[in-house]
MDTraj code that builds the backbone (N, CA, C; nanometers):
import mdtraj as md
import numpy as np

residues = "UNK UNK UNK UNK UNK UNK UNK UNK UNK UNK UNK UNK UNK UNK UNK UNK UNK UNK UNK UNK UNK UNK UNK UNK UNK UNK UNK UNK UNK UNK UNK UNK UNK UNK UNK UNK UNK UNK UNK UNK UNK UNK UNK UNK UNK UNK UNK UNK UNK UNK UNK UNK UNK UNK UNK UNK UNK UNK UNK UNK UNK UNK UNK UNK UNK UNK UNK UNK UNK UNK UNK UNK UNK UNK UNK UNK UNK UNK UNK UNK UNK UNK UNK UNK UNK UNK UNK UNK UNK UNK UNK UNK UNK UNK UNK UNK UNK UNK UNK UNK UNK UNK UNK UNK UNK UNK UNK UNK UNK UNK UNK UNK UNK UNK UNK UNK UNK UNK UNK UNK UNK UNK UNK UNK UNK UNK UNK UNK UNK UNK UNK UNK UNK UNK UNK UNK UNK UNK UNK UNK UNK UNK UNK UNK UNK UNK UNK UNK UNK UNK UNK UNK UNK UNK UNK UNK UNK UNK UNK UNK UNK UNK UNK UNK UNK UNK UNK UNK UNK UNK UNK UNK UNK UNK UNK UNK UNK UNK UNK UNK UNK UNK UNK UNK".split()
xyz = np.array([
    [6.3063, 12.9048, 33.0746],
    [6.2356, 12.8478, 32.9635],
    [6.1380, 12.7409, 33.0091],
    [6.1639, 12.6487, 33.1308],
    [6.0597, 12.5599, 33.1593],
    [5.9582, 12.6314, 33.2257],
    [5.9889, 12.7187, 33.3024],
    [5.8572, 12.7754, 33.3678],
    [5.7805, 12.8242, 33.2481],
    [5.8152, 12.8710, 33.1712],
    [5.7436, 12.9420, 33.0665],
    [5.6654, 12.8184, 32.9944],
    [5.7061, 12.7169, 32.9930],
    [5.6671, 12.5750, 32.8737],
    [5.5787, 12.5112, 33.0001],
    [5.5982, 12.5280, 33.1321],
    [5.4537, 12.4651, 33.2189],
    [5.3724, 12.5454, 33.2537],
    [5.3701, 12.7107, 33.2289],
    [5.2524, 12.7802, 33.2257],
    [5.2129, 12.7979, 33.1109],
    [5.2379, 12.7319, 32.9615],
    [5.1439, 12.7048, 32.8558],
    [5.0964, 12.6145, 32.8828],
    [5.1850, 12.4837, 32.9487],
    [5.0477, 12.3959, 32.9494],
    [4.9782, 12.3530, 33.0528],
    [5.0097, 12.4595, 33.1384],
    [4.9220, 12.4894, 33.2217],
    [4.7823, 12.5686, 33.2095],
    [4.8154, 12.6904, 33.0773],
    [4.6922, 12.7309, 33.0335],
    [4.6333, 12.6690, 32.9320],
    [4.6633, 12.6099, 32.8654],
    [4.6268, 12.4700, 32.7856],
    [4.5286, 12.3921, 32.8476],
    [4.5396, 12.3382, 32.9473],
    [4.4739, 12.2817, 33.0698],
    [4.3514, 12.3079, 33.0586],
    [4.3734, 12.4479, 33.1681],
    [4.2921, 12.5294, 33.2111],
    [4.1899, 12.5354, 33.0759],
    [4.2258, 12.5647, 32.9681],
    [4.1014, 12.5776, 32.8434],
    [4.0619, 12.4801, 32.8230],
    [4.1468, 12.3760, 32.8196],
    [4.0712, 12.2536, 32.7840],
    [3.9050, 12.2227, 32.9012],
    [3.9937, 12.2636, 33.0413],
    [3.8863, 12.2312, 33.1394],
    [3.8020, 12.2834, 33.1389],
    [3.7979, 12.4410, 33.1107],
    [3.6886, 12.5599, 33.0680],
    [3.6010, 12.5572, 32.9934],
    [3.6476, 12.4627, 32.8643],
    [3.5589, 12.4554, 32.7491],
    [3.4644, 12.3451, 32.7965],
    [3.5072, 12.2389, 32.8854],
    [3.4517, 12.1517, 32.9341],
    [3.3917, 12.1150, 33.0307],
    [3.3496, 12.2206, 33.1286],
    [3.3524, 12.2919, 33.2257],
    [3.2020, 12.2013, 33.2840],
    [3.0890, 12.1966, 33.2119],
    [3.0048, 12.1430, 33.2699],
    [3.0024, 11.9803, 33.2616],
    [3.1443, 11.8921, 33.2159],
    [3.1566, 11.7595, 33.1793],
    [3.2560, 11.7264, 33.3486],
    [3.2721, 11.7837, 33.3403],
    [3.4277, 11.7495, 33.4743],
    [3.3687, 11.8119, 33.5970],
    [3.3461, 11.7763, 33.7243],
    [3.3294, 11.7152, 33.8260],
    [3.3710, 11.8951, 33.8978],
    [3.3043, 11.9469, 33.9856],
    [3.3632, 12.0499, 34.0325],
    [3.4785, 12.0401, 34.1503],
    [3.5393, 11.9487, 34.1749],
    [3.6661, 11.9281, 34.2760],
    [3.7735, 11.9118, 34.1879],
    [3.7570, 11.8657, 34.0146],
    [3.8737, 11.9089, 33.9813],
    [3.8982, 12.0329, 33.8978],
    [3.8107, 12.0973, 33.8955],
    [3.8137, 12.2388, 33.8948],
    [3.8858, 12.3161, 33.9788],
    [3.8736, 12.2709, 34.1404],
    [3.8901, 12.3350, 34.2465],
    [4.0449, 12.3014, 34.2226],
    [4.0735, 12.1485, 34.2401],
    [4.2093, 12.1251, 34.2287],
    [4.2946, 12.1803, 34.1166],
    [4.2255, 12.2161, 34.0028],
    [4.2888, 12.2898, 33.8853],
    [4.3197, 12.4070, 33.8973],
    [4.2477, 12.4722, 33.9887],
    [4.2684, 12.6171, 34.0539],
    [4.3905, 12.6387, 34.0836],
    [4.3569, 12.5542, 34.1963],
    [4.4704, 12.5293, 34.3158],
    [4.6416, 12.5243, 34.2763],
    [4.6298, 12.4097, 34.1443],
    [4.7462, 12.3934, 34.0908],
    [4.8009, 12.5075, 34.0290],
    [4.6914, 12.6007, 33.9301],
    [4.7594, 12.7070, 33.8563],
    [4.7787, 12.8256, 34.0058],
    [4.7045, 12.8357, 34.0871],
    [4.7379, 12.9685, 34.1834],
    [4.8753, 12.8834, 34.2147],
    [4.8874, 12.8236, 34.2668],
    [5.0628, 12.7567, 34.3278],
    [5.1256, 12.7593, 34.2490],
    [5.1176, 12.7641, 34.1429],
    [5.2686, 12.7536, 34.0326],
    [5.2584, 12.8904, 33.9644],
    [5.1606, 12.9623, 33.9968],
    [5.1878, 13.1087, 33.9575],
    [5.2301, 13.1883, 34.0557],
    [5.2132, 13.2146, 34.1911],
    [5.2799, 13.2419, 34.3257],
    [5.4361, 13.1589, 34.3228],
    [5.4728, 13.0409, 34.2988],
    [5.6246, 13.0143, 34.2397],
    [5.7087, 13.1022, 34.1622],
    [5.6129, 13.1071, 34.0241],
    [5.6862, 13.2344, 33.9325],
    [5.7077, 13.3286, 33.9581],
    [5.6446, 13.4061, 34.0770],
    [5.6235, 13.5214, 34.1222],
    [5.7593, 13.5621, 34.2184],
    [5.7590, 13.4514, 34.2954],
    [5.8404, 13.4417, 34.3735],
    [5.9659, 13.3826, 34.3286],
    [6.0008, 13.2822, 34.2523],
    [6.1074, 13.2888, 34.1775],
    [6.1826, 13.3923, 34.0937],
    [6.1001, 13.4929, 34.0560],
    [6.0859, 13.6236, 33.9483],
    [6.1790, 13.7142, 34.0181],
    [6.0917, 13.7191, 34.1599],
    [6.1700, 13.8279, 34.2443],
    [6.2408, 13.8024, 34.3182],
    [6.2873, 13.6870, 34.3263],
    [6.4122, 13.6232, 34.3779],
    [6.5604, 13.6234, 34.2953],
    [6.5041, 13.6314, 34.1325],
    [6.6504, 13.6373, 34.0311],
    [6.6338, 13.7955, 34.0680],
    [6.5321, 13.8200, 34.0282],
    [6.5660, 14.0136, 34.0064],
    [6.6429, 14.0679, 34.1029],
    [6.6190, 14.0422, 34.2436],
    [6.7175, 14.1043, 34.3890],
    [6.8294, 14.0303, 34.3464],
    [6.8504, 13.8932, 34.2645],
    [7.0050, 13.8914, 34.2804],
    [7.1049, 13.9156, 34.1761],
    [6.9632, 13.9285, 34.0811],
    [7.0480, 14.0276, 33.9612],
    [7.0865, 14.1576, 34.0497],
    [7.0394, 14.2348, 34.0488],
    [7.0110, 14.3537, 34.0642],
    [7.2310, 14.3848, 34.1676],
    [7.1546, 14.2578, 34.2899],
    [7.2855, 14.2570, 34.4034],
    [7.3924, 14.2269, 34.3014],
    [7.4336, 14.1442, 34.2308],
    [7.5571, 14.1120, 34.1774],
    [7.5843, 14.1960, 34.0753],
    [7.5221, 14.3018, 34.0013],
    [7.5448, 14.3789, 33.8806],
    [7.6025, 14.4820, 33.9834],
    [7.6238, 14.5320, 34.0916],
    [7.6813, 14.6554, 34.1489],
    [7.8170, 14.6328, 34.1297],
    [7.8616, 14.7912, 34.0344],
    [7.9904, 14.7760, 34.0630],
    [8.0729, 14.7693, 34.1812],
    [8.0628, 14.8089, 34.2813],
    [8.1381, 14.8255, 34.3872],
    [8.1327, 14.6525, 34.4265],
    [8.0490, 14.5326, 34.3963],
    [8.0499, 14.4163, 34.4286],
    [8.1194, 14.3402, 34.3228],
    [8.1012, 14.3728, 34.1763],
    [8.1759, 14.3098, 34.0851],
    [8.3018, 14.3704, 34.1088],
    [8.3719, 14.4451, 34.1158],
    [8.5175, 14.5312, 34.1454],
    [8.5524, 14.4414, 34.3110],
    [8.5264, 14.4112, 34.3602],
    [8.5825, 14.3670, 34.4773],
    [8.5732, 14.2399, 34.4374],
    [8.4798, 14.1624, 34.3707],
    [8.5006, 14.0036, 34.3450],
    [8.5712, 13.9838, 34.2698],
    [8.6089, 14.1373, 34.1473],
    [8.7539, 14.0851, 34.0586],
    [8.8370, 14.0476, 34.1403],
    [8.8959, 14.1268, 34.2148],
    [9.0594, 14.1539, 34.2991],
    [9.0549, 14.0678, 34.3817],
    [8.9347, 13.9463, 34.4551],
    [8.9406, 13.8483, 34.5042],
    [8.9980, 13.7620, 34.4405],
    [8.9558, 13.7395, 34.3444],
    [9.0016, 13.6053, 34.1953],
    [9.1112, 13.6514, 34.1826],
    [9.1937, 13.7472, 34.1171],
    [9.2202, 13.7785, 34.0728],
    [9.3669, 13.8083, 34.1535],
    [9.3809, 13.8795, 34.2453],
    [9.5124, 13.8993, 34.3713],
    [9.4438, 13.8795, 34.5203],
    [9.4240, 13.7871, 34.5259],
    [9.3943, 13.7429, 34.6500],
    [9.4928, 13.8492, 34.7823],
    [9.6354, 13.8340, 34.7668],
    [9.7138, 13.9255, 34.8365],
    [9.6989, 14.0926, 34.8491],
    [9.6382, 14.1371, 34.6907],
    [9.5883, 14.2847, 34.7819],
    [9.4617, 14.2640, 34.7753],
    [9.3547, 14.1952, 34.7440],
    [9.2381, 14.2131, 34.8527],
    [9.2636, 14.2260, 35.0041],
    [9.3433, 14.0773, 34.9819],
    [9.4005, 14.1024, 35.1776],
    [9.4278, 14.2536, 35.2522],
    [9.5604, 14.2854, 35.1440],
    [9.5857, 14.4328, 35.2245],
    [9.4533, 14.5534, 35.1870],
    [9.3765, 14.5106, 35.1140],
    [9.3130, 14.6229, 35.0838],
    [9.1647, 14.5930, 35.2310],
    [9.1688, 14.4865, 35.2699],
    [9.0631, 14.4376, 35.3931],
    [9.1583, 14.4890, 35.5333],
    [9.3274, 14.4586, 35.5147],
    [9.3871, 14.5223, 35.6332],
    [9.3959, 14.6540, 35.6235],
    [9.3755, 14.7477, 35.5490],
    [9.3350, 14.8944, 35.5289],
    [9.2356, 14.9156, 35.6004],
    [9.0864, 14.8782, 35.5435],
    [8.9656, 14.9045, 35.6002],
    [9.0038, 14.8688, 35.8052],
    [9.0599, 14.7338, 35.8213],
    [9.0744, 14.7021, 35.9161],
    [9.1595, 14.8440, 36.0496],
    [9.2597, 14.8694, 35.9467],
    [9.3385, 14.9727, 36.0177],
    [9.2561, 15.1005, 35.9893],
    [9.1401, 15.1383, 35.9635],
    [9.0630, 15.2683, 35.9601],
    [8.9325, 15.2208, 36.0643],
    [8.9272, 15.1028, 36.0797],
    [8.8286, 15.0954, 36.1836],
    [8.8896, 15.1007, 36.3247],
    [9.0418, 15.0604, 36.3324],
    [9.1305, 15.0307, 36.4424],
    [9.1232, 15.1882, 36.5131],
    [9.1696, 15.3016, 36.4084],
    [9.1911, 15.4286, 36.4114],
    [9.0270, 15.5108, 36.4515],
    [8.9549, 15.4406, 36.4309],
    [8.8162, 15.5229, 36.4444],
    [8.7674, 15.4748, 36.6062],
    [8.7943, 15.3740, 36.6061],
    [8.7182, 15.3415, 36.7283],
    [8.8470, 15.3902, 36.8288],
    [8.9762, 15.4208, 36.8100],
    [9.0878, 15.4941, 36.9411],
    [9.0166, 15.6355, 36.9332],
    [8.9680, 15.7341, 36.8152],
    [8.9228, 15.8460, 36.8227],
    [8.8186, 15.8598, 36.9238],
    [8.6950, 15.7441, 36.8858],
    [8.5670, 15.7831, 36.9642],
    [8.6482, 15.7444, 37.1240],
    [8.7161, 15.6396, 37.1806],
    [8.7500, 15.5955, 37.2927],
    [8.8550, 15.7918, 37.3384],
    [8.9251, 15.8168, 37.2296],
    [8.9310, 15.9615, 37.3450],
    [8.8263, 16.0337, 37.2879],
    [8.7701, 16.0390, 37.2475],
    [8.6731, 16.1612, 37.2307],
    [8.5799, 16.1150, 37.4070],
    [8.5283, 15.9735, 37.4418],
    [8.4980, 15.9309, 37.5444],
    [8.5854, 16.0077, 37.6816],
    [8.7199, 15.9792, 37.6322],
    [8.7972, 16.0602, 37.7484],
    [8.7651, 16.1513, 37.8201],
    [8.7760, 16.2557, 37.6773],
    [8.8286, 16.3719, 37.6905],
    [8.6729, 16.4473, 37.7736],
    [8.5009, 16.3438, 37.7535],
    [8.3846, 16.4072, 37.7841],
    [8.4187, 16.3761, 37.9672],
    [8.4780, 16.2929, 37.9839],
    [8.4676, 16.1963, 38.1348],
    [8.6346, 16.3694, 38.2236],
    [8.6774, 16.3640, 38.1292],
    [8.8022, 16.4559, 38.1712],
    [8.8319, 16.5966, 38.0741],
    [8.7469, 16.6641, 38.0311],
    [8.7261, 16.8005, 38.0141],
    [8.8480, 16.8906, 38.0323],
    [8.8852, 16.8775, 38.2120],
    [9.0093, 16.9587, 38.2136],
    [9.1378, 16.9333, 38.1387],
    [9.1151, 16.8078, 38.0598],
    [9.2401, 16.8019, 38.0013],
    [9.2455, 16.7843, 37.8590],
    [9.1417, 16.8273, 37.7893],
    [9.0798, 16.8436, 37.7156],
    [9.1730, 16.8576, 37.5778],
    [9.2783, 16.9508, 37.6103],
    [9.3569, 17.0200, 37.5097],
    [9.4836, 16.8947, 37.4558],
    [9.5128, 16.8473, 37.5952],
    [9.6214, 16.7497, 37.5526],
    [9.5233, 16.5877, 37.4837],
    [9.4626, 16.5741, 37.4989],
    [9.3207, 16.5062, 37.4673],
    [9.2823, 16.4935, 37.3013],
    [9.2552, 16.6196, 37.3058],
    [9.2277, 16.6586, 37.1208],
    [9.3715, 16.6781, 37.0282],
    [9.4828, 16.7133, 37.0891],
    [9.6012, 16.6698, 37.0054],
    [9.5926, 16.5384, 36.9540],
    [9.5758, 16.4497, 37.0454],
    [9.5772, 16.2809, 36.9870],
    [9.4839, 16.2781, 36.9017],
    [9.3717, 16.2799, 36.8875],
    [9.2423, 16.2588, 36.8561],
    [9.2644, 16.3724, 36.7001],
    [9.3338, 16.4790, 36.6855],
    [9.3493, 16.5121, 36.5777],
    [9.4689, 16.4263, 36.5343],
    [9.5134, 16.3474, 36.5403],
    [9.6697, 16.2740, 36.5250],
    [9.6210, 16.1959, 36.4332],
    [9.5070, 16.0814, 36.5326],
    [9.4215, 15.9995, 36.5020],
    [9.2931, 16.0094, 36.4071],
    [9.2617, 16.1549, 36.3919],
    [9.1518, 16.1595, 36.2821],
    [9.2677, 16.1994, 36.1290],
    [9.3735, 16.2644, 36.1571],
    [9.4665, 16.2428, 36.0314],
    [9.5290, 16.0829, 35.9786],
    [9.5640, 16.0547, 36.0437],
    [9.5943, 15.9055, 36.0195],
    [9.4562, 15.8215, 35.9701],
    [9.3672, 15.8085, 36.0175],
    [9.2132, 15.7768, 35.9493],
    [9.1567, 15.8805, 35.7974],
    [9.2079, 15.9868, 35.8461],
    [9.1566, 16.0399, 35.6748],
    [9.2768, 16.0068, 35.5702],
    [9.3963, 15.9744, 35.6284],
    [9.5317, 15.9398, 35.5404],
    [9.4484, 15.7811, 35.4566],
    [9.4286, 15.7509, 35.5996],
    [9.4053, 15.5881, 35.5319],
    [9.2372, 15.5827, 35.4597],
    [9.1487, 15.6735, 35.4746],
    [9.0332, 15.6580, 35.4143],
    [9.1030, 15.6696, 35.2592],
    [9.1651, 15.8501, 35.1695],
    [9.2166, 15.8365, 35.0303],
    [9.2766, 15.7697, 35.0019],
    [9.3850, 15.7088, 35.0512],
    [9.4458, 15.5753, 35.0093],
    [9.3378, 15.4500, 34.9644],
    [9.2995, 15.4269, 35.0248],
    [9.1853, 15.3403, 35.0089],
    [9.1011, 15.3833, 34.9314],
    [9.0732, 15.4854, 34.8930],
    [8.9664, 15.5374, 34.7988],
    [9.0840, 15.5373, 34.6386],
    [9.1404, 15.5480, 34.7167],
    [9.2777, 15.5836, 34.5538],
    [9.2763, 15.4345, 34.5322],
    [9.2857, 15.3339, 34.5724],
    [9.3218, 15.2494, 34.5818],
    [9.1954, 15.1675, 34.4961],
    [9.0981, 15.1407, 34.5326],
    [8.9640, 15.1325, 34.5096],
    [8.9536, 15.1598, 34.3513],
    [8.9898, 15.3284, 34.3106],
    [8.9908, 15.3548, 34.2202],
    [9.0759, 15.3189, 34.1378],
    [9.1918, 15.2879, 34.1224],
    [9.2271, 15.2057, 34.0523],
    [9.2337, 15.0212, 33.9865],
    [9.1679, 15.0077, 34.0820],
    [9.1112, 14.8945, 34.1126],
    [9.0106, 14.8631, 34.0292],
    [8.9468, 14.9623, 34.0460],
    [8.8100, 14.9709, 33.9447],
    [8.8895, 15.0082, 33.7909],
    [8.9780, 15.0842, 33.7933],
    [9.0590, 15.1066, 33.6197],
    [9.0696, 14.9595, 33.5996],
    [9.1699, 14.8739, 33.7141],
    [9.2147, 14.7728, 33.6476],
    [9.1073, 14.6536, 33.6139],
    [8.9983, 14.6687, 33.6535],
    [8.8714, 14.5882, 33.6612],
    [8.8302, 14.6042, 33.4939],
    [8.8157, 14.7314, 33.4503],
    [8.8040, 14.8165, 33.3419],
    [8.8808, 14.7756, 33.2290],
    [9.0251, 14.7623, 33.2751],
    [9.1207, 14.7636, 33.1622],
    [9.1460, 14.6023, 33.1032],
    [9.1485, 14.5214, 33.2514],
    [9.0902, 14.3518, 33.2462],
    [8.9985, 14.3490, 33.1056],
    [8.8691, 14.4228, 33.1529],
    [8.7703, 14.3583, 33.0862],
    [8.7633, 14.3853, 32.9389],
    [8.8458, 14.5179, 32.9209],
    [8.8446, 14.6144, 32.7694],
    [8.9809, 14.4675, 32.6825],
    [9.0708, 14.4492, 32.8095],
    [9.1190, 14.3217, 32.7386],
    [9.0939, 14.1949, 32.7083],
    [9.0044, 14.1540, 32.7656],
    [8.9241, 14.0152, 32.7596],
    [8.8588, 14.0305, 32.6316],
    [8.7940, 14.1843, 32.6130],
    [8.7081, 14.1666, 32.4975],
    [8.8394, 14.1820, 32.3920],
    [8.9344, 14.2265, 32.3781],
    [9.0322, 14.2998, 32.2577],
    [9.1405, 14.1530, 32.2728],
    [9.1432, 14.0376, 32.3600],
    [9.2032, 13.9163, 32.3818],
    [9.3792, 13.9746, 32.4236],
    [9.3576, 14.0510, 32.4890],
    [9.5302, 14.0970, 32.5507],
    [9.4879, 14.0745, 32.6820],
    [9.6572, 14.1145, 32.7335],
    [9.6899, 14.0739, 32.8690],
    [9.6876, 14.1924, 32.9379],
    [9.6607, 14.3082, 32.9903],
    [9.7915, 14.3726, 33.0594],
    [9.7536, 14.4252, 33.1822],
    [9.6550, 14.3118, 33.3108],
    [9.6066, 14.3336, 33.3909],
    [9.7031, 14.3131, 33.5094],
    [9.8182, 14.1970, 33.4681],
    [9.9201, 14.1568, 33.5455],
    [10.0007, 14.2608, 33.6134],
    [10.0539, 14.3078, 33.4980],
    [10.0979, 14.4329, 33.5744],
    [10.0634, 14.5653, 33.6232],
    [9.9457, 14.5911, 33.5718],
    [9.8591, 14.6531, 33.6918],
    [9.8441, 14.5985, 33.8238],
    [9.8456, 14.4870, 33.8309],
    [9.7725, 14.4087, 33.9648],
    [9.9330, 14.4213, 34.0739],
    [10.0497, 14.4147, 34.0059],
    [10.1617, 14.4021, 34.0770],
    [10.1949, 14.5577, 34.1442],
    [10.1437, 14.6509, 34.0510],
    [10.1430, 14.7774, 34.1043],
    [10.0886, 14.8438, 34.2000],
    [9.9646, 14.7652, 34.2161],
    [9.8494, 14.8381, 34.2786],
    [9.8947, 14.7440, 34.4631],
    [9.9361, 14.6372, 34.4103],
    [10.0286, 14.5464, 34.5254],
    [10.1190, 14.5972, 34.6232],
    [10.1759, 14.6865, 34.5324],
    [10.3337, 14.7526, 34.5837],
    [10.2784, 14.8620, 34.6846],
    [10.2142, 14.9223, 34.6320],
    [10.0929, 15.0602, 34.6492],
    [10.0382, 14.9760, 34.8035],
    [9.9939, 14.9248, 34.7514],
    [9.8866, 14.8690, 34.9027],
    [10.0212, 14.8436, 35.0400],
    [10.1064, 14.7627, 35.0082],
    [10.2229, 14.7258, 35.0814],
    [10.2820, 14.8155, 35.1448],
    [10.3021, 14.9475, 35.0558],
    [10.3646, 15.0755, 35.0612],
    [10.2657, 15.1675, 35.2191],
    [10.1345, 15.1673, 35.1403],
    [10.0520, 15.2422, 35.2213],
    [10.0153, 15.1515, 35.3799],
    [10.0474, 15.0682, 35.3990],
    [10.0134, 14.9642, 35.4923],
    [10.1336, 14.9872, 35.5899],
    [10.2640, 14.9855, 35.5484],
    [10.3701, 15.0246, 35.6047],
    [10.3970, 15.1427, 35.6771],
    [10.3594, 15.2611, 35.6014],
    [10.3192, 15.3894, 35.6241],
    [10.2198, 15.4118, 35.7194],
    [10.1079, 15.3487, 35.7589],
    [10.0500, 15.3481, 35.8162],
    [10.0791, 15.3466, 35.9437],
    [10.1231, 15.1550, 35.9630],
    [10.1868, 15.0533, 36.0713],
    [10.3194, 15.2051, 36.1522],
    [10.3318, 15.2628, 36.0848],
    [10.4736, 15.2977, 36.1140],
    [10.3983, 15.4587, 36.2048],
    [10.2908, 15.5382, 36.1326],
    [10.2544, 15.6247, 36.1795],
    [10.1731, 15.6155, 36.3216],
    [10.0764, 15.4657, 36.3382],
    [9.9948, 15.4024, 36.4114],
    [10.1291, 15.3959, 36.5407],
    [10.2257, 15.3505, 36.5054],
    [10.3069, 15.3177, 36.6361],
    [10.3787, 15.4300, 36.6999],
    [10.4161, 15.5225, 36.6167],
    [10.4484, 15.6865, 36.6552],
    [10.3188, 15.7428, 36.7228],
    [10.1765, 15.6989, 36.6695],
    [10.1078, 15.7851, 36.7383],
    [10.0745, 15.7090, 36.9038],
    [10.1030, 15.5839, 36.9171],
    [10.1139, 15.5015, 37.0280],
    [10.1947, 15.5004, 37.1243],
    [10.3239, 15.5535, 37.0658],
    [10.4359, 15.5868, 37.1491],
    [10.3991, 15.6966, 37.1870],
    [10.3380, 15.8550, 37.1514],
    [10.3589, 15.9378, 37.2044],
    [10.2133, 15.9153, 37.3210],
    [10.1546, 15.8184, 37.3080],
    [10.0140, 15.8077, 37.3814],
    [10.0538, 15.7733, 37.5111],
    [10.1968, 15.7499, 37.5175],
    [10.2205, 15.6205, 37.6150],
    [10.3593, 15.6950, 37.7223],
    [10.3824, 15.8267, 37.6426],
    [10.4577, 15.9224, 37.7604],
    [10.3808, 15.9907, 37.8320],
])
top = md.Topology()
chain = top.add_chain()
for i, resn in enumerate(residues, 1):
    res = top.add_residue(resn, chain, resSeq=i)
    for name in ("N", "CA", "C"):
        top.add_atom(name, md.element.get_by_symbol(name[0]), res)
traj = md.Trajectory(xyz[None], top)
């Protein structure tokens, strides 16, 4: 609203000076210029400075992750040690896929792991996508209650908790079976 109330009287100005144009001195013309090009290059640039951060903060995938921050701090956590344990699992794949190019002849015992390891990474990608997705329900069901003034995000949030805990375990537990057999 103020930018808008100093480019009226900023064009206010400007007419006043226009109409008066051969009474006033041509340097403050110049300087009158000067002032409206700079505070219109401001707006410009202020303009498209809200719009990129409108634009960034209206994504769901950014509002849905800043709920479950506020909101359960503890499975954001596990839902960041998920991602964490699918990057853990991706980068042991490419390291034998590295192997297996350096050692060929052994190729076969090589790609057993590496399929072990790309199952355990696609286990933990749907989980995480399941996970996500409900996430986004409970983001949904939050907000359908905020507007309707009920509660019943709590226990969604304890569920989706158990779930994350559950799948994290499952994981930890498959990750060390596939480590043990790496290691005979």
């Amino acid at each position: 609203m103020w930018i808008w109330l100093g480019l009226v009287l900023l064009i206010v100005i400007l007419l006043v000076v226009l109409i008066n144009w051969r009474k006033v001195p041509l340097i403050s013309l110049i300087i009158a210029g000067l002032i409206i090009g700079t505070y219109a290059t401001l707006i410009v640039i202020g303009g498209l400075h809200d719009w990129r951060n409108e634009s960034e903060s209206e994504r769901p995938e950014h509002v849905v992750m800043s709920f479950i921050q506020d909101m359960n701090p503890e499975l954001n956590q596990k839902m960041q040690k998920i991602q964490e344990e699918i990057a853990l699992a991706d980068n042991k794949i490419q390291q034998l896929q590295a192997l297996r190019k350096t050692f060929s002849n052994q190729s076969q015992m090589i790609d057993k792991k590496i399929n072990r390891w790309q199952t355990l990474e696609g286990q933990l990608n749907q989980v995480s996508a399941d996970i996500y997705d409900k996430v986004e329900r409970a983001y949904v069901i939050y907000k359908i209650d905020e507007i309707e003034g009920r509660n019943k995000f709590s226990v969604l949030s304890k569920e989706l908790l158990k779930e994350a805990n559950a799948v994290l375990a499952n994981a930890e537990a498959t990750k060390s079976t596939i480590e043990e057999q790496l290691d005979e």
